[in-house]
C-alpha positions in Angstrom: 123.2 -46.4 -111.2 119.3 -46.9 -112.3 117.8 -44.6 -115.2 115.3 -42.4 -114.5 113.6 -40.1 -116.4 114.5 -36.7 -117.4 112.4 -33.6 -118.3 113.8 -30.8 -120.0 112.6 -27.6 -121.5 113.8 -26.6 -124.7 113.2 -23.1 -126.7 110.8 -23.8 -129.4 113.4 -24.7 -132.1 113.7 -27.8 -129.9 117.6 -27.7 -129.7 118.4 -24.6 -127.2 117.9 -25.8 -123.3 116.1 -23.5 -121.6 115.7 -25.3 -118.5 116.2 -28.8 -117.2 114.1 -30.2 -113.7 115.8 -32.4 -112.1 114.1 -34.0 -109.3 110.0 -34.2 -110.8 108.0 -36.0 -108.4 104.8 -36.7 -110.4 104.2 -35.2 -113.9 99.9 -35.4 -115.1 100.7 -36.3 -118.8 97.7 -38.8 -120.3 98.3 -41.8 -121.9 96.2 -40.7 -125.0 95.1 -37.3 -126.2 93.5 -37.8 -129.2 90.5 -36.9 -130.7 88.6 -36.9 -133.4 85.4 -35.2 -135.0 81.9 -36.5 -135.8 79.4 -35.2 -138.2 75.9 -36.8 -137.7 73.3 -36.7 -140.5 70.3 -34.7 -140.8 68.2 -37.4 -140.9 70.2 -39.8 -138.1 70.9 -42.6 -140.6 74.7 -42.5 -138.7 77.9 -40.6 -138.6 80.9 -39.9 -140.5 84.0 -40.2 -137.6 87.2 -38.2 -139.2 90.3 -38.7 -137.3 91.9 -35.7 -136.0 94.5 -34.2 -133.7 95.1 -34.4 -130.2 93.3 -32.2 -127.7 94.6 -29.6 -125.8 95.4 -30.3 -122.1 97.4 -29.1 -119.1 100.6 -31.4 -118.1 101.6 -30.5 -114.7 105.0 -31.4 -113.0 105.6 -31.5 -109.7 108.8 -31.1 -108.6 111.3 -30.0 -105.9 114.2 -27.3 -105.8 117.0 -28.3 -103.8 120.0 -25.4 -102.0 122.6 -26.0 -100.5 121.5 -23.0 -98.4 118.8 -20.5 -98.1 120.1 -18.2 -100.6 120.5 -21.1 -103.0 117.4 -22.0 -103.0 115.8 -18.4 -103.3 118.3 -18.0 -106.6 116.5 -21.5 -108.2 113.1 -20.3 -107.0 113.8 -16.9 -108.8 115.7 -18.6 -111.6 112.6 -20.8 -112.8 110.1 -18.2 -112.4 112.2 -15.7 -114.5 113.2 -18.4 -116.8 110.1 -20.1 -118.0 108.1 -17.2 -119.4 104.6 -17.1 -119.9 103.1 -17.0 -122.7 106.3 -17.8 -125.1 106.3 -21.5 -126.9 108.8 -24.2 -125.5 109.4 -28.2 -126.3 108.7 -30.4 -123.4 110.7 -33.6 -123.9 110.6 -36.0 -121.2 112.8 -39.5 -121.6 110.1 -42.3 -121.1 112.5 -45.2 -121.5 116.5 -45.0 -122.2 116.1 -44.9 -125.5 112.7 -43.2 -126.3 111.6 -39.6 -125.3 108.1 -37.7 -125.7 108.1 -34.2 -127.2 105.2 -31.7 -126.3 104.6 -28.6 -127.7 103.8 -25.9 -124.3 103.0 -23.0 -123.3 103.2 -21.7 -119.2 100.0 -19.8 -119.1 99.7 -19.8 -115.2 102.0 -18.8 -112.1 104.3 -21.7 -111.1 103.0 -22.7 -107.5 105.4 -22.9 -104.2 103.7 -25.1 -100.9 104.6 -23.6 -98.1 107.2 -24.5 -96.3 110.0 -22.9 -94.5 112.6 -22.8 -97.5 116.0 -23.6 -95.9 117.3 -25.9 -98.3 114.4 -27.4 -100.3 110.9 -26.3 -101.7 108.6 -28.3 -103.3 106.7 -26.8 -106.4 104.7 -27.2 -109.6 104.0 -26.0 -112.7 100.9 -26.2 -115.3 102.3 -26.3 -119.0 99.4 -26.0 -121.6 100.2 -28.8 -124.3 99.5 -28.7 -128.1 99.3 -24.6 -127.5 101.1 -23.8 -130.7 
C-alpha cells in the first residue's frame, strides 16, 4: 500500500487526539514563514536585520467527509463542527514524509465551510486554521 500523508489534530498538550482527517485533498501550508525585523538608521547609513519568528498565517485544509449513508454523513458533519472549537489552541501535525512530521501551533477562528452538494454519502469541506496563534 503507498504512504500518504496524515493530518491530525491534537489538544494543545500535543498528545490527546482531538480529531484526525482522513481524506485532505489540498492543505495551503507555505514552504517558509519566517520573518525577521529591520531597524533602519536615522541617517540611512543601512540597517541592522535581527532574525525573528515566523509570521502568522492561515493553513487551510480541504478535505472530504465520507457516510456510509445520509445520516452518517450528517453525524461527521456535526461531529467536526462540534469538535474543533473555536477559539481553543490545538497542535496541527501533519506527516510530510514516513518518517518526519510538521507540528503547528492553531487556532479555528472561522466557520468550517461545506460546498454544496446534495449530501448522500459524501461532502466536501474546508477549514481555515490560524497558525503560530499561541
Amino acid at each position: 500500500m503507498d504512504w500518504s500523508p496524515q493530518y491530525n489534530l491534537f489538544a494543545s498538550d500535543g498528545l490527546t487526539l482531538v480529531y484526525p482527517f482522513q481524506y485532505v485533498t489540498n492543505d495551503s501550508s507555505p514552504s517558509d514563514s519566517l520573518k525577521f525585523t529591520e531597524i533602519s538608521g536615522i541617517r540611512g547609513n543601512g540597517s541592522i536585520i535581527i532574525a525573528g519568528s515566523q509570521n502568522v498565517w492561515d493553513l487551510e485544509l480541504q478535505f472530504w467527509l465520507i457516510g456510509k449513508n445520509y445520516q452518517d454523513l450528517i453525524s461527521k458533519v456535526d461531529s467536526i463542527q462540534s469538535t474543533i472549537v473555536m477559539n481553543i489552541p490545538y497542535i496541527l501535525k501533519i506527516d510530510r514524509t514516513p518518517s518526519t512530521t510538521q507540528n503547528y501551533n492553531v487556532k479555528r477562528l472561522t466557520a468550517i465551510r461545506w460546498e454544496p452538494s446534495g449530501r448522500f454519502y459524501s461532502q466536501k469541506g474546508s477549514i481555515i486554521l490560524r497558525v503560530n496563534t499561541w
